[in-house]
SEFIZA-3560 file (N, C-alpha, C; in Angstrom, 3 decimals):
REM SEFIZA-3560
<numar><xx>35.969</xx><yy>10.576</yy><zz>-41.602</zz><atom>N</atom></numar>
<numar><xx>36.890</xx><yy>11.659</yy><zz>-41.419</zz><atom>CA</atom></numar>
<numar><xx>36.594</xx><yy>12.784</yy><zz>-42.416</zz><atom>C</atom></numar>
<numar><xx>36.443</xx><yy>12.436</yy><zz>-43.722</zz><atom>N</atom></numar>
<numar><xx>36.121</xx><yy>13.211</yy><zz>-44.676</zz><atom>CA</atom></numar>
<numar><xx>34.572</xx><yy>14.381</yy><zz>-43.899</zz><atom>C</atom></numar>
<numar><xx>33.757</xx><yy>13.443</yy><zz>-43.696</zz><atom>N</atom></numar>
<numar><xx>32.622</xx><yy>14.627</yy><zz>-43.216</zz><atom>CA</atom></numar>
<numar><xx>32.496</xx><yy>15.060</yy><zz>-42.150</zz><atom>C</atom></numar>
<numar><xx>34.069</xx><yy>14.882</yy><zz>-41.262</zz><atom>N</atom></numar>
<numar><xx>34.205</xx><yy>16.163</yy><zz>-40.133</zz><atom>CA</atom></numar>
<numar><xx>35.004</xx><yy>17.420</yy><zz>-40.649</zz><atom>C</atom></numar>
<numar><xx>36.199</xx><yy>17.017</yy><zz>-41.695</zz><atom>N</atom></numar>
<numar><xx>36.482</xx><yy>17.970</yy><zz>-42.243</zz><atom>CA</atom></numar>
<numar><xx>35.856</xx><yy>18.562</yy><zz>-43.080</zz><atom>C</atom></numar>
<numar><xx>34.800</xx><yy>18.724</yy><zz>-43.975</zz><atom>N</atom></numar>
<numar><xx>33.848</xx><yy>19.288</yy><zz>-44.877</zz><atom>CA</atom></numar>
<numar><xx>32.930</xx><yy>20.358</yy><zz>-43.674</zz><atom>C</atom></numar>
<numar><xx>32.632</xx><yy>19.556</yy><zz>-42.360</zz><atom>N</atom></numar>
<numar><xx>32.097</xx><yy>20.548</yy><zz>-41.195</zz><atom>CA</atom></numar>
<numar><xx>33.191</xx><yy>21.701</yy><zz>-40.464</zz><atom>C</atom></numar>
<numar><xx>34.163</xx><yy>20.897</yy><zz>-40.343</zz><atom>N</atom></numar>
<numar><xx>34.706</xx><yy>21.752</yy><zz>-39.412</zz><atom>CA</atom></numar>
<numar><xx>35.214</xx><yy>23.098</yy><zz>-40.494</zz><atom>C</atom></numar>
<numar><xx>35.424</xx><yy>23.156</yy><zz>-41.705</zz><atom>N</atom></numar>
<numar><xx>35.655</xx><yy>24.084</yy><zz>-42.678</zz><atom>CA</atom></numar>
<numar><xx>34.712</xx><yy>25.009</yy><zz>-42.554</zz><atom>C</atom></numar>
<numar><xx>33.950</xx><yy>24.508</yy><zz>-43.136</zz><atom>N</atom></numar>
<numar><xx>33.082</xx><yy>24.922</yy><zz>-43.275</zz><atom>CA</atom></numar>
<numar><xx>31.118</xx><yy>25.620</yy><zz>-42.519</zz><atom>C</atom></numar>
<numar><xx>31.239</xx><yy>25.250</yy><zz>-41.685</zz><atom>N</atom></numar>
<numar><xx>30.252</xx><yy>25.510</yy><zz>-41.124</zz><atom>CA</atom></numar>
<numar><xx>30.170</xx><yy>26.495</yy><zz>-40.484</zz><atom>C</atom></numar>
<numar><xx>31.820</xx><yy>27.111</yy><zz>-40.587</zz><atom>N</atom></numar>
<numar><xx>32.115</xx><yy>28.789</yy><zz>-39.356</zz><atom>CA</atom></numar>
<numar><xx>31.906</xx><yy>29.559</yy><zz>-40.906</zz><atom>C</atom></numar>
<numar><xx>31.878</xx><yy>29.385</yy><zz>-42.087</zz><atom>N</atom></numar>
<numar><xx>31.782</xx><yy>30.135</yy><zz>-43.508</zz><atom>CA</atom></numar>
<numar><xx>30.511</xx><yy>30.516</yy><zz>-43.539</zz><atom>C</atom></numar>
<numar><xx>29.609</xx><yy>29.637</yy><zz>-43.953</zz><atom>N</atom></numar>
<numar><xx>28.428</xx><yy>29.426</yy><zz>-44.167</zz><atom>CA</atom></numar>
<numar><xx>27.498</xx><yy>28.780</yy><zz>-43.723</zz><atom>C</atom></numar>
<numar><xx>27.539</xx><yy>27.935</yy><zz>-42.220</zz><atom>N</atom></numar>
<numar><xx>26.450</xx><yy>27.512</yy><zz>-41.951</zz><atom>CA</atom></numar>
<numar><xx>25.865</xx><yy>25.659</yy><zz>-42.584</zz><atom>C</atom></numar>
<numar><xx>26.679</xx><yy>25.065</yy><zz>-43.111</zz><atom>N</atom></numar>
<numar><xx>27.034</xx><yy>24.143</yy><zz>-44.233</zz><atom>CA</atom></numar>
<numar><xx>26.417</xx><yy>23.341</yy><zz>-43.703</zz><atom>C</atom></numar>
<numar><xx>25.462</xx><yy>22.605</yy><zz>-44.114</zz><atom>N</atom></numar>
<numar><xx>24.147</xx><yy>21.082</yy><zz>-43.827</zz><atom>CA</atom></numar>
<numar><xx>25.082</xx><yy>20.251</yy><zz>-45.232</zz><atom>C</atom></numar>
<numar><xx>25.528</xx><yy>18.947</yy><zz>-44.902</zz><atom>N</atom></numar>
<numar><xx>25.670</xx><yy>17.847</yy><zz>-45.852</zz><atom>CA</atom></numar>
<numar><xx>24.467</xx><yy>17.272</yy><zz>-45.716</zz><atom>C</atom></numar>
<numar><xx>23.669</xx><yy>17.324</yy><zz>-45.359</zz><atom>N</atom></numar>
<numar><xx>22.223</xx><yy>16.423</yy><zz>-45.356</zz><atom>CA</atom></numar>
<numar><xx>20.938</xx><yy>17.369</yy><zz>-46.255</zz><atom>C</atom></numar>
<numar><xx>21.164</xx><yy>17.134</yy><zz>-47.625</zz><atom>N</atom></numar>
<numar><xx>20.067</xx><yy>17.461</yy><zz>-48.365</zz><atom>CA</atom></numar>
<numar><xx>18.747</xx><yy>17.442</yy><zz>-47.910</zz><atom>C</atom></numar>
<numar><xx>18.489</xx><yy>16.169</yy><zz>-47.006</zz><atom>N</atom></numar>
<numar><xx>16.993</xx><yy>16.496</yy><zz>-46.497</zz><atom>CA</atom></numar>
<numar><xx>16.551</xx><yy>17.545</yy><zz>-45.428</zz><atom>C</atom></numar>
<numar><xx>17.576</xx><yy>17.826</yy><zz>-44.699</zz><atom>N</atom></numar>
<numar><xx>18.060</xx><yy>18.658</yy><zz>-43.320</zz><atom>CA</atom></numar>
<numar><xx>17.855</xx><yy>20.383</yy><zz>-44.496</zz><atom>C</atom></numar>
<numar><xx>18.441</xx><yy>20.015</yy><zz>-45.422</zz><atom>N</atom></numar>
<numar><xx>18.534</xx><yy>21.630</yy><zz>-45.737</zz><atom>CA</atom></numar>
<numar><xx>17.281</xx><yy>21.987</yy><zz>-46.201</zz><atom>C</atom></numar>
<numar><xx>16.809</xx><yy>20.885</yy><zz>-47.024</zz><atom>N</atom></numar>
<numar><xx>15.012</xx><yy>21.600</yy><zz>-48.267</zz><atom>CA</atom></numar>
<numar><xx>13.828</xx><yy>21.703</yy><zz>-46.802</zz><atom>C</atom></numar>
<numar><xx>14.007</xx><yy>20.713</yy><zz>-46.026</zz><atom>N</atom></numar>
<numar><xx>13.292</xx><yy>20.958</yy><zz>-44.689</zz><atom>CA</atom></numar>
<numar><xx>13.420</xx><yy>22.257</yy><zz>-44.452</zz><atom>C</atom></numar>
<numar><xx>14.340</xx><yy>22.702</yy><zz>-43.530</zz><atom>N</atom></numar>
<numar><xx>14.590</xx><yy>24.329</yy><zz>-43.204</zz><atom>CA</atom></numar>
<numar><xx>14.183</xx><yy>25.267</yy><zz>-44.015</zz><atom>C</atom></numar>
<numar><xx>14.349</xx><yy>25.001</yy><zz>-45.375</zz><atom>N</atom></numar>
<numar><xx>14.384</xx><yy>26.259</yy><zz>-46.317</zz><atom>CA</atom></numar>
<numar><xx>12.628</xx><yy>26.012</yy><zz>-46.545</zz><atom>C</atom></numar>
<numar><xx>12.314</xx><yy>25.105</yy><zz>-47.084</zz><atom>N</atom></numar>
<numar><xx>10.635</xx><yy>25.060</yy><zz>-47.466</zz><atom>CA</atom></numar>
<numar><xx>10.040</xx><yy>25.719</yy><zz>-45.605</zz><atom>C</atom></numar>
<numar><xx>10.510</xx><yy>25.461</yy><zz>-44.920</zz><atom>N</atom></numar>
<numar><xx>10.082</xx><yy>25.940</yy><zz>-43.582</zz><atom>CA</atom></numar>
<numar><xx>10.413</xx><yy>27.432</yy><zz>-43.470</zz><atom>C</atom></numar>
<numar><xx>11.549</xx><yy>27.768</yy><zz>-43.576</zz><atom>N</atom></numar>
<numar><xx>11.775</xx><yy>29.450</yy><zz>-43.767</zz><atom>CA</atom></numar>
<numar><xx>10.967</xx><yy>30.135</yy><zz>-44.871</zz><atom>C</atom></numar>
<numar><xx>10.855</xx><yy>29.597</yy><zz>-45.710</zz><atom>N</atom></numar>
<numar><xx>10.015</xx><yy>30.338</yy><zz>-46.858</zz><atom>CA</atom></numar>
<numar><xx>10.696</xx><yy>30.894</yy><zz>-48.192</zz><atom>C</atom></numar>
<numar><xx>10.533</xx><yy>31.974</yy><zz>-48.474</zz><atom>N</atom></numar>
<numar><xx>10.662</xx><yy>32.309</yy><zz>-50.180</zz><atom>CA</atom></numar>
<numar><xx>12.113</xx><yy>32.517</yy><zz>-50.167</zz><atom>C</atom></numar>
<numar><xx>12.993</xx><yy>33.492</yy><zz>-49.267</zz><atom>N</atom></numar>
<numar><xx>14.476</xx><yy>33.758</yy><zz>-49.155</zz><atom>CA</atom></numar>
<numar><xx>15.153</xx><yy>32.145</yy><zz>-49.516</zz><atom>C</atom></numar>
<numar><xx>14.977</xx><yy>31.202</yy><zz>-48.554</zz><atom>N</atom></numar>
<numar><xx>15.841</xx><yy>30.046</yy><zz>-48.543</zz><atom>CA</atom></numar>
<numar><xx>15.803</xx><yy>29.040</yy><zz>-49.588</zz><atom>C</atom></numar>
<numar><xx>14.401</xx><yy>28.857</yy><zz>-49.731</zz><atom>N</atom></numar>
<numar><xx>13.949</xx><yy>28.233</yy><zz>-51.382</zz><atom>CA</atom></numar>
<numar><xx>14.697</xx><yy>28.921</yy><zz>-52.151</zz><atom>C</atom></numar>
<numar><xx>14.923</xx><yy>30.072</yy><zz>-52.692</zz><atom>N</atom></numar>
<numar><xx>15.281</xx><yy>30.527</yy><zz>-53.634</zz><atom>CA</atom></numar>
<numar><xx>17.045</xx><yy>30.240</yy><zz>-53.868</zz><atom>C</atom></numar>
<numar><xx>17.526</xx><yy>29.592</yy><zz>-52.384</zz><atom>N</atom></numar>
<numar><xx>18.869</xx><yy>29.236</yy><zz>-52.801</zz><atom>CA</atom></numar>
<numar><xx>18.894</xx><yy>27.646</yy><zz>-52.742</zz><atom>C</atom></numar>
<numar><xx>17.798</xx><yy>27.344</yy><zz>-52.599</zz><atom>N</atom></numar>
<numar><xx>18.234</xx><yy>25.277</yy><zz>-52.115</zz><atom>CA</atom></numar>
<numar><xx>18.416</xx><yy>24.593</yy><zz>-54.017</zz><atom>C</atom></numar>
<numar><xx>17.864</xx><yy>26.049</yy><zz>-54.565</zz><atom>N</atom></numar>
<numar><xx>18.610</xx><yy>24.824</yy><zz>-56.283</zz><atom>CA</atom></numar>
<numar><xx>19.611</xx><yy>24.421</yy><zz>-56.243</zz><atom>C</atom></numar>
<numar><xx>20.976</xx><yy>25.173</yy><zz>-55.655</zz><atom>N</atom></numar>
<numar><xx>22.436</xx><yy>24.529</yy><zz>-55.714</zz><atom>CA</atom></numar>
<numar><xx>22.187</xx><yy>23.096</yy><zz>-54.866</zz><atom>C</atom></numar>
<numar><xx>21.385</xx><yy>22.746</yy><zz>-54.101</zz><atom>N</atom></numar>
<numar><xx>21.439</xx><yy>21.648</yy><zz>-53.494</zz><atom>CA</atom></numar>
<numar><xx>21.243</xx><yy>20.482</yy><zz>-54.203</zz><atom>C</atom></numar>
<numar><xx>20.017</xx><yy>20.772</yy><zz>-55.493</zz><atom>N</atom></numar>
<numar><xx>19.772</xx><yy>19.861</yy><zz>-56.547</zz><atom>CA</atom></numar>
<numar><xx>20.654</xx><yy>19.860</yy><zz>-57.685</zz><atom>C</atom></numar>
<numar><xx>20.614</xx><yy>20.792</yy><zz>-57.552</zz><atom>N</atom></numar>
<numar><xx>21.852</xx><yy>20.666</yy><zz>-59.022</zz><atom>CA</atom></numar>
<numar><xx>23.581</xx><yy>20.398</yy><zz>-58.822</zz><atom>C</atom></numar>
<numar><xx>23.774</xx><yy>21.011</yy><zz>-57.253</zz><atom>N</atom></numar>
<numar><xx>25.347</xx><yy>20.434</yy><zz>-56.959</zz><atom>CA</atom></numar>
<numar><xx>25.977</xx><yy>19.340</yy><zz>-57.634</zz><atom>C</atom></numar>
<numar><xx>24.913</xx><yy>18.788</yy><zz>-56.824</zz><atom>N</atom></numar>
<numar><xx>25.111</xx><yy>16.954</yy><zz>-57.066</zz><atom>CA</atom></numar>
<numar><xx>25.434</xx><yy>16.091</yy><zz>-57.962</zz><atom>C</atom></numar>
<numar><xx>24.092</xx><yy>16.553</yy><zz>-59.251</zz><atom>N</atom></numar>
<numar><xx>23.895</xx><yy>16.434</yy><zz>-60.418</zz><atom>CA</atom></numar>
<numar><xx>25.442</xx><yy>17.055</yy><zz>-60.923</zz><atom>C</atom></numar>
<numar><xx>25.799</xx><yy>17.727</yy><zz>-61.134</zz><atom>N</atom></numar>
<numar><xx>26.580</xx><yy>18.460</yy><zz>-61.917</zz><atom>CA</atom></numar>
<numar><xx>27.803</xx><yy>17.148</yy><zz>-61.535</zz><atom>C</atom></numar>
<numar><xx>28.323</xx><yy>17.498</yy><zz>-60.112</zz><atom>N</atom></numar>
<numar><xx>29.065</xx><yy>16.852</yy><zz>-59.755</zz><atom>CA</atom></numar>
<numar><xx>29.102</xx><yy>15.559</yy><zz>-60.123</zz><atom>C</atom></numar>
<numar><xx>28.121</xx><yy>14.738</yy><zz>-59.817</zz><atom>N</atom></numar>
<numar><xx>28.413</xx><yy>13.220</yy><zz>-60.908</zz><atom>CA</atom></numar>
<numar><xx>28.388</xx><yy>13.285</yy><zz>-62.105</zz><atom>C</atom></numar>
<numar><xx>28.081</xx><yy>13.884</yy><zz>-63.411</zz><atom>N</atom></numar>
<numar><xx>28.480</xx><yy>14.138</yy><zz>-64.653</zz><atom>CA</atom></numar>
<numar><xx>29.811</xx><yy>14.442</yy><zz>-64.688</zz><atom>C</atom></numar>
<numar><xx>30.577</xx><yy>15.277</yy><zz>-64.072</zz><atom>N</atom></numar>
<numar><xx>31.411</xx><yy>15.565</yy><zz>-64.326</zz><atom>CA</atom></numar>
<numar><xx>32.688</xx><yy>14.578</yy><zz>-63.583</zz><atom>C</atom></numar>
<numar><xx>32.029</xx><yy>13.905</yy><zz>-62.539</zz><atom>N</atom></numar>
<numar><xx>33.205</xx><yy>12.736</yy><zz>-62.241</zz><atom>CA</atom></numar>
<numar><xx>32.714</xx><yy>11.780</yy><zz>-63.125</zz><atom>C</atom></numar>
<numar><xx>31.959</xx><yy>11.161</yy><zz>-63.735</zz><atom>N</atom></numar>
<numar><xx>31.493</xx><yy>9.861</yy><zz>-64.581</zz><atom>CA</atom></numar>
<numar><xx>32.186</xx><yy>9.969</yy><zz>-65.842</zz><atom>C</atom></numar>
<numar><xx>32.240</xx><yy>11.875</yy><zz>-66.269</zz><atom>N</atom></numar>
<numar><xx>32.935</xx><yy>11.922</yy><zz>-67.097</zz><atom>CA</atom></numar>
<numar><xx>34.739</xx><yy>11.905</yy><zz>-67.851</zz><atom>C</atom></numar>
<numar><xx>35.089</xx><yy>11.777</yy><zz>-66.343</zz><atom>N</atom></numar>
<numar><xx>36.564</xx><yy>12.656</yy><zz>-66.181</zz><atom>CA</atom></numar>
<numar><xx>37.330</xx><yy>11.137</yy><zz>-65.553</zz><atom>C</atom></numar>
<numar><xx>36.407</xx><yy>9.845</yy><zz>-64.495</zz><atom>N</atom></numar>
<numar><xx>36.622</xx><yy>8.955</yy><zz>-64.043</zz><atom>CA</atom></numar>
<numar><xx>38.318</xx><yy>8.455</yy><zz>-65.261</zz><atom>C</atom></numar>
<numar><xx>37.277</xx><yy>8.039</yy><zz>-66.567</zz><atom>N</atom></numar>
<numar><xx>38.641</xx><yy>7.109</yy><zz>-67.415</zz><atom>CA</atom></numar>
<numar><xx>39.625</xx><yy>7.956</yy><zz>-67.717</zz><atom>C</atom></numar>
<numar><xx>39.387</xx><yy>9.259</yy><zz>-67.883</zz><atom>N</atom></numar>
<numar><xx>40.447</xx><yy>10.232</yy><zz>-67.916</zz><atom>CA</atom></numar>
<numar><xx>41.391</xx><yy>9.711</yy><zz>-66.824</zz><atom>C</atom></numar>
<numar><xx>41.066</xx><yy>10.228</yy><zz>-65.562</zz><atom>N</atom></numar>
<numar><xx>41.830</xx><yy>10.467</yy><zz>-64.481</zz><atom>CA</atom></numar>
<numar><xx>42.652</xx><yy>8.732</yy><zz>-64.224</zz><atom>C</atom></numar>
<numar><xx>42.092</xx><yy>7.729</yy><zz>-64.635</zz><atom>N</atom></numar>
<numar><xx>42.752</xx><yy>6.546</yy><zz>-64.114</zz><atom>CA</atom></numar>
<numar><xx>42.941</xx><yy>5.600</yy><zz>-65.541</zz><atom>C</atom></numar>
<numar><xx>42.679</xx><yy>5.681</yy><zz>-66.353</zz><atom>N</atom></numar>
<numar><xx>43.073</xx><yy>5.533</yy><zz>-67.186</zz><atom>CA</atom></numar>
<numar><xx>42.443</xx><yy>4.132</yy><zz>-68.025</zz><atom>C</atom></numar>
<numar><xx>41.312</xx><yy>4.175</yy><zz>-67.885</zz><atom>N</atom></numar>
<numar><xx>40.933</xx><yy>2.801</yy><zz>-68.038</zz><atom>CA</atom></numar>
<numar><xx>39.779</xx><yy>3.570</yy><zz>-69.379</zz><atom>C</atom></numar>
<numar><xx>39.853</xx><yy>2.280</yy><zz>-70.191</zz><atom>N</atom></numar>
<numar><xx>39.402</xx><yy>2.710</yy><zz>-71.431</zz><atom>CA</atom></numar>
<numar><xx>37.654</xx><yy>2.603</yy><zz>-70.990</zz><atom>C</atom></numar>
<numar><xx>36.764</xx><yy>3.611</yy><zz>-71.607</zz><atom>N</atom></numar>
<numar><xx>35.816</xx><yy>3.802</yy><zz>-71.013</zz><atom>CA</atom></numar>
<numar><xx>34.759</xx><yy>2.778</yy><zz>-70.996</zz><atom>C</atom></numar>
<numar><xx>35.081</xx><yy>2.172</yy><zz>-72.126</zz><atom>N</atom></numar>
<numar><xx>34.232</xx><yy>1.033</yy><zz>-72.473</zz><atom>CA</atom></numar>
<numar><xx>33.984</xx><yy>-0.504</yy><zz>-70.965</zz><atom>C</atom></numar>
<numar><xx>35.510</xx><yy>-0.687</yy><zz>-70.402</zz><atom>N</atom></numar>
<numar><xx>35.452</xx><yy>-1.099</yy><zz>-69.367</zz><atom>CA</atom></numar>
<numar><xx>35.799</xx><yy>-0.578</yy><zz>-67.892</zz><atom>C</atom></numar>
<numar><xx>34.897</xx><yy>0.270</yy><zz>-68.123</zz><atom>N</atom></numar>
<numar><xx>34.854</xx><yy>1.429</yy><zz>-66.412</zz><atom>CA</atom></numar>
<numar><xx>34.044</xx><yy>-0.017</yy><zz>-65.542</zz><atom>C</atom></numar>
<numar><xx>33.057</xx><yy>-0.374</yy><zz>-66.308</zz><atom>N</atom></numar>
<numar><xx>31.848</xx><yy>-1.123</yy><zz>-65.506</zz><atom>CA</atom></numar>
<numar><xx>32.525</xx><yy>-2.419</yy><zz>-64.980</zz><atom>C</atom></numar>
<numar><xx>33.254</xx><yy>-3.008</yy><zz>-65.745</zz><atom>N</atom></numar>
<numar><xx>33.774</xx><yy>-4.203</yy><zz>-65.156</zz><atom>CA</atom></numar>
<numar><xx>34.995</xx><yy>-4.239</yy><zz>-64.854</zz><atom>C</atom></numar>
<numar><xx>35.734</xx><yy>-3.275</yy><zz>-64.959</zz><atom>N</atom></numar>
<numar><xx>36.933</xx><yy>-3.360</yy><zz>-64.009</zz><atom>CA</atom></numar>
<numar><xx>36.824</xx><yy>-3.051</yy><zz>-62.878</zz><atom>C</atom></numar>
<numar><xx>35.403</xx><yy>-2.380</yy><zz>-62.300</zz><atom>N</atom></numar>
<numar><xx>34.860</xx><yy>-2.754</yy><zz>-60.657</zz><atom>CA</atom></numar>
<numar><xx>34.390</xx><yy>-3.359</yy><zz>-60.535</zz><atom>C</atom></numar>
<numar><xx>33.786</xx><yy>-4.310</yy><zz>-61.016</zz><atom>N</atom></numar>
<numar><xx>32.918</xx><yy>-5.392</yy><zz>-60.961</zz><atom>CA</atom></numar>
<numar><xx>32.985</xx><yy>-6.468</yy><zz>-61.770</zz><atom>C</atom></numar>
<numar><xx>33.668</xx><yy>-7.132</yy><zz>-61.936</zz><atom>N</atom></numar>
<numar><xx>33.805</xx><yy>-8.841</yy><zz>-62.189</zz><atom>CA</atom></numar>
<numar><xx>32.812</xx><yy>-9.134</yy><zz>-62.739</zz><atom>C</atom></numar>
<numar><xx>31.806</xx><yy>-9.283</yy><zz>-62.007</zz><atom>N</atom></numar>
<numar><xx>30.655</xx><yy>-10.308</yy><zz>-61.974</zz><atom>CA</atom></numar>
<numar><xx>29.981</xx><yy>-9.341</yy><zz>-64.206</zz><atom>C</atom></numar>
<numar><xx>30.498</xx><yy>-8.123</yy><zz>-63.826</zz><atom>N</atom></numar>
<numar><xx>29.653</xx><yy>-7.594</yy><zz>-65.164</zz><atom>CA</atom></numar>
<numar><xx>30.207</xx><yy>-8.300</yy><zz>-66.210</zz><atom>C</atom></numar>
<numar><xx>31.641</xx><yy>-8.893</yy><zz>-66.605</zz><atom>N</atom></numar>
<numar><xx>32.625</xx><yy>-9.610</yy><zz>-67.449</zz><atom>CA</atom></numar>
<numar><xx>31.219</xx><yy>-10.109</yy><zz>-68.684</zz><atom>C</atom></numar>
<numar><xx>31.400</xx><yy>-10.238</yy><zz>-69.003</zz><atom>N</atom></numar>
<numar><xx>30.476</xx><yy>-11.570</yy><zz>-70.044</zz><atom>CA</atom></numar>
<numar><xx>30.742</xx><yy>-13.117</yy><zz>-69.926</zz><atom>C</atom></numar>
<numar><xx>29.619</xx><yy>-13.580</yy><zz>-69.312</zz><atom>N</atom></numar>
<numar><xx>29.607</xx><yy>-15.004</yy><zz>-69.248</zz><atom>CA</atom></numar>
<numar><xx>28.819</xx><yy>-15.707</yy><zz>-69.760</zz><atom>C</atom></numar>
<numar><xx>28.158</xx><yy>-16.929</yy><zz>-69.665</zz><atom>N</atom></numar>
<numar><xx>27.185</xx><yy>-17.716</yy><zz>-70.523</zz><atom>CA</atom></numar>
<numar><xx>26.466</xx><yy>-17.524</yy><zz>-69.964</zz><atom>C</atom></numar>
<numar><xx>25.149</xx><yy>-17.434</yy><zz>-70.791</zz><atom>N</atom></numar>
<numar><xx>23.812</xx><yy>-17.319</yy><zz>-70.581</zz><atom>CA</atom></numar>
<numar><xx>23.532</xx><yy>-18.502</yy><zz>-69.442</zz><atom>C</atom></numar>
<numar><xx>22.580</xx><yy>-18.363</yy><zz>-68.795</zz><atom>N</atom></numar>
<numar><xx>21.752</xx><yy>-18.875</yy><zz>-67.995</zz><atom>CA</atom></numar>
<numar><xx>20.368</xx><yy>-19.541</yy><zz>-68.063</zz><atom>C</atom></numar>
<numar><xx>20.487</xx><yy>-20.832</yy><zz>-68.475</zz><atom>N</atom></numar>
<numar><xx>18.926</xx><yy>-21.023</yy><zz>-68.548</zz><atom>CA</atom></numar>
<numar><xx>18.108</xx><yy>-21.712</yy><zz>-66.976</zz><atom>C</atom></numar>
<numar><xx>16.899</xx><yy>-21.046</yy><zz>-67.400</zz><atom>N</atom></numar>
<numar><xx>16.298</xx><yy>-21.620</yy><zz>-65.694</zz><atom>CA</atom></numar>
<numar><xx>15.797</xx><yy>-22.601</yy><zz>-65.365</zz><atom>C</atom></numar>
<numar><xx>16.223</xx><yy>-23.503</yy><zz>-64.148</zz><atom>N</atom></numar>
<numar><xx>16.189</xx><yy>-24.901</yy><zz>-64.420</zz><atom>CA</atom></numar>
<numar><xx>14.309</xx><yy>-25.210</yy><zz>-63.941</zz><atom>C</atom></numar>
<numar><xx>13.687</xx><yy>-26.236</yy><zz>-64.655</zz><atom>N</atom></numar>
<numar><xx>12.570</xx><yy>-26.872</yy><zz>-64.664</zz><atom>CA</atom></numar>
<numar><xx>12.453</xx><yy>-27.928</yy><zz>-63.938</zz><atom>C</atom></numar>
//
């Protein structure tokens, strides 16, 4: 649902590709004009996960140290494993 609404917004604005490979295709195919805007495509992204990775324990409140295993269990600390012979 989320990426019909991100289209239907958007695509009467600007023309809007969610498919990074769909867009550097076109633009390396159009030439020097379109290249010259596909950096926001690399760097969107980037930016965007720094800034949720960073803001994550903020926003929910979990001390940062256990971001990793309060989604995942299995990360907890358990006993070593030796491999059987």
């Amino acid at each position: 649902m989320g990426l019909t609404v991100i289209h239907l917004a958007s695509i009467p604005v600007d023309g809007t590709s969610v498919n990074p490979v769909r867009s550097l295709g076109v633009a390396w195919y159009a030439g020097s004009a379109a290249l010259s805007q596909v950096w926001l495509f690399i760097v969107g992204p980037i930016i965007g996960a720094v800034i949720a990775g960073a803001t994550y324990a903020l926003i929910t409140g979990a001390p940062s140290a256990d971001v990793g295993v309060a989604q995942n269990p299995e990360l907890e600390s358990r006993p070593a494993q030796t491999p059987n012979r």
